[in-house]
MIDO-318104 format. One record per residue (C-alpha): residue in three letters; x, y, z. Coordinates in steps of 0.05 Angstrom, whole numbers, padded with zeros to 5 digits, always signed. Example, Ala and Ser with C-alpha at 12.3 -4.5 7.8 and 13.67 -1.06 7.14 Angstrom:
ALA+00246-00090+00156SER+00273-00021+00143
END
This chain:
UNK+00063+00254+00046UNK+00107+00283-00017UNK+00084+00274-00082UNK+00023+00227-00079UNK+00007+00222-00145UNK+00049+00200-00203UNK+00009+00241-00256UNK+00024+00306-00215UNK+00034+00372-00270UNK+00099+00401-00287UNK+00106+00470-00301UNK+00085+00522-00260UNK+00019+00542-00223UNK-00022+00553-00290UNK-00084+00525-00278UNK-00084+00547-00212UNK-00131+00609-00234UNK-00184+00573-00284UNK-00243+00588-00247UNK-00253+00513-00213UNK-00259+00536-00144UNK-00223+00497-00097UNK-00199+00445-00142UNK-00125+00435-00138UNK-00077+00421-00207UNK-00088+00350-00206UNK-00160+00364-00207UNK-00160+00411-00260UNK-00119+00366-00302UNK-00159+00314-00292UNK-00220+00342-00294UNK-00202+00378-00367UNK-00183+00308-00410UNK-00229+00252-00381UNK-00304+00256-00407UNK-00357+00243-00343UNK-00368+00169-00323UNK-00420+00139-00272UNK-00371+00069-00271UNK-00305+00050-00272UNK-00262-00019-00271UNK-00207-00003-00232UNK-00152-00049-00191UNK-00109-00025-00133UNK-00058-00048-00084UNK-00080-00039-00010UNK-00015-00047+00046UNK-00034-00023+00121UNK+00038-00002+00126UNK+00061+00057+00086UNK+00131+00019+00074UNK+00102-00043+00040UNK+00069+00012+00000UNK+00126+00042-00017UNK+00147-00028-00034UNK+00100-00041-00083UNK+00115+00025-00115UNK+00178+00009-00125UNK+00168-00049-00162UNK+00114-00011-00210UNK+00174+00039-00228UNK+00224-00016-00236UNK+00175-00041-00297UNK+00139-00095-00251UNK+00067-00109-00279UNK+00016-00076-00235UNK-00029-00147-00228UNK+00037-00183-00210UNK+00047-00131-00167UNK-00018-00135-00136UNK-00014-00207-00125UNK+00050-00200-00085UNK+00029-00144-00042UNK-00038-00121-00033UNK-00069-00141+00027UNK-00148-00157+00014UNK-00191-00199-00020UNK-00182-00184-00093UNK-00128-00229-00111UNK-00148-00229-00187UNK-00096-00173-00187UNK-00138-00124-00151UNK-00183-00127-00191UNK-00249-00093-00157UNK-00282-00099-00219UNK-00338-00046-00252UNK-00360-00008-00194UNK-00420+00056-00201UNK-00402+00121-00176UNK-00425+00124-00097UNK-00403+00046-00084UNK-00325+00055-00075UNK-00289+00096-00008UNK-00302+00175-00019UNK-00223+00184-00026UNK-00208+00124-00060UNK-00270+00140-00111UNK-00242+00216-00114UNK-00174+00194-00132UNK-00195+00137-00186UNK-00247+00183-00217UNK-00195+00237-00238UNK-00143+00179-00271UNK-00144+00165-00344UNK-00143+00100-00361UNK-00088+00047-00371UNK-00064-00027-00381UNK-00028-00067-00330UNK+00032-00074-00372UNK+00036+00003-00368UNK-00002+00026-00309UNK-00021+00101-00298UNK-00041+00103-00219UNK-00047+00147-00164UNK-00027+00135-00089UNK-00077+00150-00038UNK-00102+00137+00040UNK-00172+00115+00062UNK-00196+00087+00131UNK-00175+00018+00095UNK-00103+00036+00090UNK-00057+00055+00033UNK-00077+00048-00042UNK-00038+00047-00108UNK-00094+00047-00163UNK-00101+00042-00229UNK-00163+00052-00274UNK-00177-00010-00329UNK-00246+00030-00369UNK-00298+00081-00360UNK-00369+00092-00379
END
């Protein structure tokens, strides 16, 4: 896949040397403004196909509301706009958990999300809260 985040850094390979190991730049950017959390609410947009995904993304760029979105296109059982709700640290997908847990927080009305594939299929998410 190209870019599969939105947030992805501009501007060189500077945090590529901080000391985090293996960590990529999204990591370490991450990683550097978001204080710990054991829970997060988070909604997403699951589509088996990787075109319908690209669909939905579409839509998100074009200004669409990312629970409208949801509603039209994701393809499991939270309807409520994917909405999945509070969930603890451990309870979500390992990539899908990865991926939310590095994403600052946002509204539906302007969503900051990240693009990612689990054994479920392809996710857009966005992160509601953390604590």
């Amino acid at each position: 896949m190209a870019p599969s985040k939105k947030l992805a850094t501009k501007g060189g390979d500077k945090s590529k040397d901080q000391g985090k190991g293996s960590a990529s730049k999204d990591e370490n950017a991450g990683a550097s403004k978001l204080k710990a959390a054991t829970a997060i609410n988070t909604r997403h947009i699951l589509c088996e196909k990787h075109s319908k995904k690209e669909e939905a993304l579409t839509k998100l760029r074009d200004g669409a509301k990312f629970d409208e979105v949801a509603r039209d296109f994701s393809e499991d059982k939270a309807r409520q706009g994917g909405s999945l709700g509070w969930k603890v640290r451990g309870s979500l997908d390992a990539a899908y958990e990865k991926a939310a847990y590095e994403l600052e927080p946002s509204t539906t009305g302007n969503p900051k999300y990240v693009e990612v594939k689990s054994q479920h299929g392809y996710h857009i998410i966005m992160v509601e809260g953390r604590r």
